[in-house]
Each structure stands twice: as C-alpha cells, then as structure tokens.
C-alpha positions in Angstrom: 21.2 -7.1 62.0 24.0 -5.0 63.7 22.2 -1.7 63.7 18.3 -1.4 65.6 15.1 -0.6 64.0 13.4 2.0 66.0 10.0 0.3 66.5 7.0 2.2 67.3 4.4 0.5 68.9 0.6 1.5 68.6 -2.7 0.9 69.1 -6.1 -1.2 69.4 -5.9 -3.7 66.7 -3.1 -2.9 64.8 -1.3 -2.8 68.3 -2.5 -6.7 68.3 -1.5 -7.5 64.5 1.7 -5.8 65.2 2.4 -8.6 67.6 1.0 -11.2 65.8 3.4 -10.3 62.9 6.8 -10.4 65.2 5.9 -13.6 67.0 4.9 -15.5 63.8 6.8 -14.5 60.8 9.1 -12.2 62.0 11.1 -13.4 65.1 11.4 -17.5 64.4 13.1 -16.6 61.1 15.3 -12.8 61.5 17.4 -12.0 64.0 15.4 -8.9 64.7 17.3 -6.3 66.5 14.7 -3.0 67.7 14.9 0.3 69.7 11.5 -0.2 71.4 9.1 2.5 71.9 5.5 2.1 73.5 3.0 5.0 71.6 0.3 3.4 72.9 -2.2 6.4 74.2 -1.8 5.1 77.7 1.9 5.2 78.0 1.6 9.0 75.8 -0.3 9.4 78.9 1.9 8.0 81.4 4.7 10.0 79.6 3.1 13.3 79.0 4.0 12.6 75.6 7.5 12.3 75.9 7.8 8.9 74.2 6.7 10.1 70.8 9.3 12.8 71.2 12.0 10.2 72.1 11.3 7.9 69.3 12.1 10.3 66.8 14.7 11.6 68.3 16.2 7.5 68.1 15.0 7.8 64.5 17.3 10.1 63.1 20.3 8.3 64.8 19.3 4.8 63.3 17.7 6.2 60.3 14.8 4.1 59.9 11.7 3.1 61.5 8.3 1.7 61.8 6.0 2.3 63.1 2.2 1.1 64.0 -0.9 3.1 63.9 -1.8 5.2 66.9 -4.5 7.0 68.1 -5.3 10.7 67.9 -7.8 11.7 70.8 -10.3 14.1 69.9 -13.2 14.7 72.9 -14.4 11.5 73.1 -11.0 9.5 73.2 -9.9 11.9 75.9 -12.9 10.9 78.3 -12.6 7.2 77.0 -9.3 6.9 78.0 -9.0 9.5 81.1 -6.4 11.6 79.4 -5.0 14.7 81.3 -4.7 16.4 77.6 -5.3 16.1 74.6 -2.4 15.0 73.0 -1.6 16.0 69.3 -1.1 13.6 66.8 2.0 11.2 67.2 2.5 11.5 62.9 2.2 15.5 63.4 4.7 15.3 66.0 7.2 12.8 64.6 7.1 14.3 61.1 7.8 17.7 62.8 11.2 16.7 63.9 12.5 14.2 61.5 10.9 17.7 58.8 10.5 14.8 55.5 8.0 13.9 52.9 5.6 11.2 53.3 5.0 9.0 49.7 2.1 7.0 50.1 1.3 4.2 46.8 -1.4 2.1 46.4 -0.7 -1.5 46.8 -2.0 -3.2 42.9 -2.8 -6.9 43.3 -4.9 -9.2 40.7 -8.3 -9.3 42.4 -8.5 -5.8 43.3 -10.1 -3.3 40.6 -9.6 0.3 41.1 -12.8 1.6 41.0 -11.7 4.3 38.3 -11.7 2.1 35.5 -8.5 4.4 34.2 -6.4 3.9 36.5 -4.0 1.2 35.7 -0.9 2.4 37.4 -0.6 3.8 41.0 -0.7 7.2 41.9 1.8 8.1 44.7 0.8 11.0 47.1 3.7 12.8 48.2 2.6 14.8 51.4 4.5 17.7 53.2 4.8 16.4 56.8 5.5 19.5 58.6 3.0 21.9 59.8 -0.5 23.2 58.5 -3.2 21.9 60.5 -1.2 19.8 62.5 1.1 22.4 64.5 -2.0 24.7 64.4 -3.2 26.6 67.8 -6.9 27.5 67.9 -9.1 29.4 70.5 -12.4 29.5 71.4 -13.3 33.1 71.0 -16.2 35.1 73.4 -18.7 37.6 71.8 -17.8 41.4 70.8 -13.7 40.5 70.5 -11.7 41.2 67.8 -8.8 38.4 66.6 -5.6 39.9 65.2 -2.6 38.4 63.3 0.4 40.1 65.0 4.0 39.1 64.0 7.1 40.7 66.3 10.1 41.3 64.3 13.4 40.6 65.6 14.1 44.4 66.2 10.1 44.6 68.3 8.1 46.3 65.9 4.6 44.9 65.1 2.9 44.3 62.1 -1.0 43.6 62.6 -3.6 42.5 60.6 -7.2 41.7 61.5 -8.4 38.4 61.0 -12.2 39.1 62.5 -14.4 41.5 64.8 -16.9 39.0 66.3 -20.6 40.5 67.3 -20.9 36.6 68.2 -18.8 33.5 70.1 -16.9 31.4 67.3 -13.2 30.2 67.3 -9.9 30.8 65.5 -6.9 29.0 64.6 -3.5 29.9 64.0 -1.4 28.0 60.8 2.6 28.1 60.1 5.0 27.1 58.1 8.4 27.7 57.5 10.4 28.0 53.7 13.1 25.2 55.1 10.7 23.1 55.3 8.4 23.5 51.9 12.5 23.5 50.4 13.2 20.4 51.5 9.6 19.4 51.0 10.3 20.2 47.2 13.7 18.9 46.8 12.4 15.5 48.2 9.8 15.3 46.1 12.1 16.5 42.5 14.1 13.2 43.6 11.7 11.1 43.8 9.9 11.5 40.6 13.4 11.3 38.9 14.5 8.1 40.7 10.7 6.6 39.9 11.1 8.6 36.6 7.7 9.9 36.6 6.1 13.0 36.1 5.2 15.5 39.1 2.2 17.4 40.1 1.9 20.1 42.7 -1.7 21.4 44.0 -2.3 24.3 46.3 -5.4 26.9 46.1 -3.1 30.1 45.4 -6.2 32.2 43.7 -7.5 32.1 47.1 -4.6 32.0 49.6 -2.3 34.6 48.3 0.5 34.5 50.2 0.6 30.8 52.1 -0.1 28.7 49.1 1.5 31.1 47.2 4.7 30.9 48.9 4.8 26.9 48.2 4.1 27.7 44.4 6.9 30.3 44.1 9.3 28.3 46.4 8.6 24.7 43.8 9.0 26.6 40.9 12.1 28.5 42.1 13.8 25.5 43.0 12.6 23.3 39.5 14.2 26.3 37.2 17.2 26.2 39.2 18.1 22.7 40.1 15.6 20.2 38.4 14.6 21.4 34.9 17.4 20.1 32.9 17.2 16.7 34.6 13.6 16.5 34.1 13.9 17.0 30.4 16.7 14.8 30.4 14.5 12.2 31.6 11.6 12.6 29.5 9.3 13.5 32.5 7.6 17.1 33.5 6.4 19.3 36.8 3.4 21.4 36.4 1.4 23.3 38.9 -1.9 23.7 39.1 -5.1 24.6 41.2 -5.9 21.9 43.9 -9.6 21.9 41.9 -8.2 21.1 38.7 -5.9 18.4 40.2 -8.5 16.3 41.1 -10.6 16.8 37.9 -7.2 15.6 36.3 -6.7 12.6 38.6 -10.1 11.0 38.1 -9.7 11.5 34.2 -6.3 9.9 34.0 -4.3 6.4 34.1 -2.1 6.9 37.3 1.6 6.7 36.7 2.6 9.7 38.3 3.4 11.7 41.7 0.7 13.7 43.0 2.5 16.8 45.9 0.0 18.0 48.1 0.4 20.1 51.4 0.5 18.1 54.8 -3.9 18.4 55.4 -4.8 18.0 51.4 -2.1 15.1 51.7 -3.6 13.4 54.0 -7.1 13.4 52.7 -6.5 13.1 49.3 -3.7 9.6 50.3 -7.2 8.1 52.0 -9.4 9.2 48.6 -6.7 7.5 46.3 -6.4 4.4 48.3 -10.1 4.0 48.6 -10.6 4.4 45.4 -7.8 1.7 44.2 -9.6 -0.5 46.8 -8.5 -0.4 50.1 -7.1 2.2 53.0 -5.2 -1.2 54.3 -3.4 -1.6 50.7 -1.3 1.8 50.4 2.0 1.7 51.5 3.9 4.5 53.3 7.0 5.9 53.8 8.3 9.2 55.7 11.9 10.2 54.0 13.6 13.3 55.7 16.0 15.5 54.1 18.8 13.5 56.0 18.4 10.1 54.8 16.2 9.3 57.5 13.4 6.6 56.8 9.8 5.7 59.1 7.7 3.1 57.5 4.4 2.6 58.8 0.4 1.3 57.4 -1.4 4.4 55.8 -4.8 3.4 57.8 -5.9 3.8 61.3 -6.4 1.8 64.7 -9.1 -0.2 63.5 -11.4 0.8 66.5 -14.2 -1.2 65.2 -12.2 -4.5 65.1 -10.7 -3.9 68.5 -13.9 -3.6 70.0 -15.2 -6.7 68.5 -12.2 -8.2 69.7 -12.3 -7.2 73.2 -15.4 -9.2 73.2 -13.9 -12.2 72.0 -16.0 -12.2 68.6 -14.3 -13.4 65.0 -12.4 -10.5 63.5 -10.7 -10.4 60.0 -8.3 -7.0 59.7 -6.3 -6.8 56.6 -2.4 -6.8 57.8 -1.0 -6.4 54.2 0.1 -2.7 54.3 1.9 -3.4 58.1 3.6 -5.9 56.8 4.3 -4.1 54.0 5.6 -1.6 56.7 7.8 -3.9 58.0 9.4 -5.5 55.2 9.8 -2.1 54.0 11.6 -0.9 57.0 13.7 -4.6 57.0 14.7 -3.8 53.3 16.1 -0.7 53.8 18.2 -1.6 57.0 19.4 -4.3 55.0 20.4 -2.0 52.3 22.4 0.5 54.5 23.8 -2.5 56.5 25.0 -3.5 53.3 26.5 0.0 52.2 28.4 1.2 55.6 30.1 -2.4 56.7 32.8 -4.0 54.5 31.3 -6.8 52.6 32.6 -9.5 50.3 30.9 -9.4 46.5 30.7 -11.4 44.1 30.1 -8.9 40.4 28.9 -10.8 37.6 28.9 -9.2 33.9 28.8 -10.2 30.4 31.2 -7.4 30.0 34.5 -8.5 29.5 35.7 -4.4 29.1 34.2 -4.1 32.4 36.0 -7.4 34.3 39.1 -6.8 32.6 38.9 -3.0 33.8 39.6 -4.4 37.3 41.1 -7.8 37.1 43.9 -7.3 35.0 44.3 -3.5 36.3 43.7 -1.5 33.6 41.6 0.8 35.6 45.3 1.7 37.2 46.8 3.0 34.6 43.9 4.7 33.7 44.0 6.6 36.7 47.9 6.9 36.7 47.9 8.4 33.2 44.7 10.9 34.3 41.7 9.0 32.9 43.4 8.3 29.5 44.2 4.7 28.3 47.4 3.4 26.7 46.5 4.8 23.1 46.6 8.2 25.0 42.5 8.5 24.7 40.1 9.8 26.9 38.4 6.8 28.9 34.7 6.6 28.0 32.4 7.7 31.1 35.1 8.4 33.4 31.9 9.7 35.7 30.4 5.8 36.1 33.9 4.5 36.5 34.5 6.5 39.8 31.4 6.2 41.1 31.8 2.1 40.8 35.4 2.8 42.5 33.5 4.7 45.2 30.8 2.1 45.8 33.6 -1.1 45.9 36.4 0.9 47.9 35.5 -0.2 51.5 34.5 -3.9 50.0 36.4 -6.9 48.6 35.0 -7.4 45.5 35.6 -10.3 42.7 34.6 -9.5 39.3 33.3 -12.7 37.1 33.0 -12.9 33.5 29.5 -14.6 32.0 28.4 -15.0 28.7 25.7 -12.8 27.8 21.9 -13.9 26.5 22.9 -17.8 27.3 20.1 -18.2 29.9 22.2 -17.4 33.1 19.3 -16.0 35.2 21.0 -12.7 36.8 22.4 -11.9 33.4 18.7 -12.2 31.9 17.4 -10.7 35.0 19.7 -7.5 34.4 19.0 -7.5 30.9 15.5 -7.1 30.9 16.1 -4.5 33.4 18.5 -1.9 31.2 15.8 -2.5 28.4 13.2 -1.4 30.6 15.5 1.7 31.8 16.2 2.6 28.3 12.7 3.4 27.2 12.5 6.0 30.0 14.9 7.5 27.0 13.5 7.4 24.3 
C-alpha cells in the first residue's frame, strides 16, 4: 500500500473484534498502511468530539475508510461513561461532512434462509446520510408557550409559522435539509442502480409532509426526466415513486433484486428490518459513497453491548465478525483498485480478439487517429467512443496486448466469457 486507509476505531466488542481481525488475518499477511483515528466514546470525550470531525476530514483526502461501530450515548450512556455532553452520533456527523449515500446489502450465504420465503435476491437500502433526525435540535418546552417556525431571509425579513400553543409541558424538534444534498443524494443513487443494473424505488410520506418529503419527490423526479430516463430505458430497468406505506407492502410481496431509496431515519430503520429479515444485522454490508469519489466502509450493526459485558467478565462469547470483515476487505479492495488506477502499472491484456491486439500492436489504432477515426478504406472506425476510453484507461500504463484463442479452456478467456453473456441479457 502507498496511500493510508483512514481507520476508525470503535467500540465495546467490535472495538475488540476489530483488533482481533488486524493482528490475525490482517497484519502477518498485508502491508497495511492506516491513518489512525480512536472513536472510542472515551477519547470523543477526551476530545470534545474533535476526533470524529478529524477523521472525516482525513477521509476525503484518502478517499476511503473504515470504520468500526461506535456508540451513540443517549441518558444512560452519558452517566455510564461520565460524559460532559451528549455527543451526537459519530455516522450523523461523519456522513454530514463527507454529504454521500449509504448502500447497505444483505450478505446471502447457503445456510441462511430469508425469512420471506420470496426473497431470493438482496434488497439494497440506499440511505440519504445527511440530515433529518440526525442534525435535529429539540427543546423541552414549559406550559402556556407557544413554538414558532421562523426563517430570516438574507435581506431580514421573517416569515413565521406556528408549530404549537402548549396549555401543557411537551417538547419540540427542529429538522433540515438542504436540495444539494437530496441532489447528490439522487444522482448517487441513479448511478448505482445503473452500474448494478437494477431497478430503483424511492419512498417518502408526501400526502402527509407536503413540502419536506415533497421537495425529495419533486427534486428525484426532476433530475430522472433530465439526466436518467433515457439511460434507464436503455438498460431495461425503471424508477418509480411511491408512498413509504406502499413500499413496504411491496417489499414483503416481492423477490429482492432491486434498490430500495429511503431518507436518512426510514433508512436506517428500514436497513436493520431488511437485514433481520434475510437473517442477520451482522450479515449486511455497508458502504458510505460521497458525491466526490469518497468511500467509508463499515459493519451495518452496533457495539454489541451485550457481548462486551459478558466479556468483561471473562465469560465465552461468540459475536459474528463477518460484515467487519466484510468492511475491511471492502475498504482493502477499493484502495487496491484506485492504487491501481492513479500509479503507472505494467499489464498484461489478454483477448481472443485479434481486431483488438492488432489495433495496438501493429499500430493501426495510429492511423486511425491520424486520418480522424477513419481506417485505411476511408471508413468510419466502429465505436470510436470504447476505443478512446481504452486509450484513456492504458495512457499512464505500459501495457502488452496478448492474443488467445477463444472457447479453448483458457480460464480468463472463459471467465470473461461467461461474463459478457451475463451483461448481455441485462439487454435483451
């Protein structure tokens, strides 16, 4: 590795599985190269939070990271662990700044049975990870007070509007979101089902919320008819928008195979529901991808609390690791991958293609260029787009092109056959 992992530490047991996975199967065998970051609640603590802050920050100049569960105090953390504060979620925090979209899969093994009996593909949650419920402010409010909505315009005039007149105590809480953010939560989430080639849902409550659900609605839909409809029928797959109700009506009745959009709170409840359901909170994988190219890996679950406990006491505890591990090999893969696509390489391109091979070693391509994408008969060159974007992709690596013999068992020749097959049905 020449560029770090950001690694973000956590807590209680995954805190200890974390470690277990670096000092058995991780360190003896990679040269594992990480921007270290303790977001562990005492060192938020010692910190005043600063740490969670700073690890995102070292996020979006690596571009990826992982990171281990952590804890969100509510009441009783805060007096467990002697907090000065009660500090907001590290996710809510980190998502804020790096403004992505978290995809959270199940992970399907033999063994494991969905409890739907439908669902024989994975449904992936795609959840908005900017705020909602998690940059809220809230109050405690006394008896005979009124509670207004008041927004100040730019040039100081008010507009007010009453949210409640209380006879009685009660509280109130204060939501936000911005139209950046539900953009680039849209355009991430029109990529994505394209590059899985599936079909998208998106689920709000706009019958009742009028303007904030509404705006996500309008804003999707804006975006699909401008920039995603022709693709999407290209590709054979389809958006729809419906009622956050319906939805889930439509979840339990189907097979999975699809992409299921939710805002940041119904993402995060309805991610636990779906992995439940296909059998386990610690088998869903998830991934936080930013508008930038930025990527966090991390376990979908929690601390474990229970298990910690046990194992403070020195009793026999068995947590499932899989979807940390998954986290990190996640996170290892795409380093790797970027590694591989920003530092000179040598590559070795096998093909059964002898158009293809010849294009480069005996330098047609050249004179294709020379004569403005047109070959020696004075025709146009076939898919002039592909042939630039494979000049682009070799151009900063030395790259020999081989010749093989197609369907005579060589096992990356089968391998990439079976592959284009499988693309082409997405086509038919």
């Amino acid at each position: 590795m020449k560029t770090p992992l950001v690694e973000m530490d956590g807590d209680e047991m995954t805190r200890i599985i974390w470690k277990m996975i670096k000092d058995i199967l991780l360190t003896p065998y990679v040269d594992l190269k990480t921007e270290y970051y303790d977001l562990g609640l005492e060192h938020r603590e010692a910190t005043k939070d600063q740490v969670t802050i700073d690890s995102a920050e070292a996020t979006k100049k690596y571009g990826v990271a992982v990171k281990c569960a952590t804890i969100t105090p509510n009441a009783a953390r805060v007096k467990e662990y002697n907090l000065t504060e009660m500090w907001k979620s590290p996710n809510g925090t980190i998502r804020a700044i790096l403004d992505g979209t978290v995809f959270r899969t199940p992970i399907l093994l033999k063994g494991i049975t969905p409890y739907i009996p439908t669902w024989t593909k994975p449904i992936t949650i795609a959840r908005h990870a900017y705020g909602d419920l998690y940059k809220n402010v809230e109050m405690r409010v006394p008896e005979n007070a009124k509670a207004e909505l008041v927004v100040t315009k730019a040039d100081g005039t008010e507009e007010r509007v009453t949210i409640h007149e209380f006879k009685t105590p009660g509280v109130i809480q204060g939501l936000h979101n911005i139209d950046k953010s539900i953009e680039s939560f849209a355009r991430s989430c029109f990529n994505y089902a394209l590059s899985m080639k599936q079909d998208l849902w998106f689920a709000a409550k706009d019958t009742i919320s009028k303007t904030y659900d509404h705006r996500f609605k309008d804003i999707f839909q804006e975006i699909y008819d401008a920039e995603y409809k022709e693709k999407f029928e290209k590709v054979g797959i389809e958006y729809f928008y419906t009622l956050i109700d319906d939805a889930i009506a439509r979840v339990i009745r189907s097979e999975g195979g699809y992409i299921w959009a939710c805002k940041n709170y119904d993402g995060d409840v309805m991610s636990d529901m779906i992995a439940t359901a296909y059998g386990s909170l610690a088998m869903m994988t998830s991934v936080l991808v930013s508008p930038d190219g930025v990527y966090e890996y991390e376990a979908a679950h929690g601390t474990v609390q229970r298990h910690y406990y046990k194992y403070l006491k020195g009793e026999t505890t068995s947590t499932n690791s899989v979807a940390t591990l998954f986290a990190w090999t996640g996170a290892l893969r795409k380093r790797g991958a970027l590694e591989a696509l920003n530092r000179p390489c040598e590559v070795e391109v096998h093909s059964d293609s002898q158009y293809v091979v010849n294009a480069f070693n005996k330098h047609w391509i050249d004179g294709w260029k020379k004569r403005g994408w047109k070959t020696a008969n004075k025709q146009p060159v076939k898919n002039r787009d592909l042939w630039e974007r494979l000049l682009t992709a070799k151009s900063k690596h030395k790259v020999e092109f081989i010749w093989v013999k197609g369907h005579a068992g060589h096992e990356l020749n089968e391998r990439c056959d079976r592959l284009a097959k499988r693309e082409a049905m997405h086509y038919r």
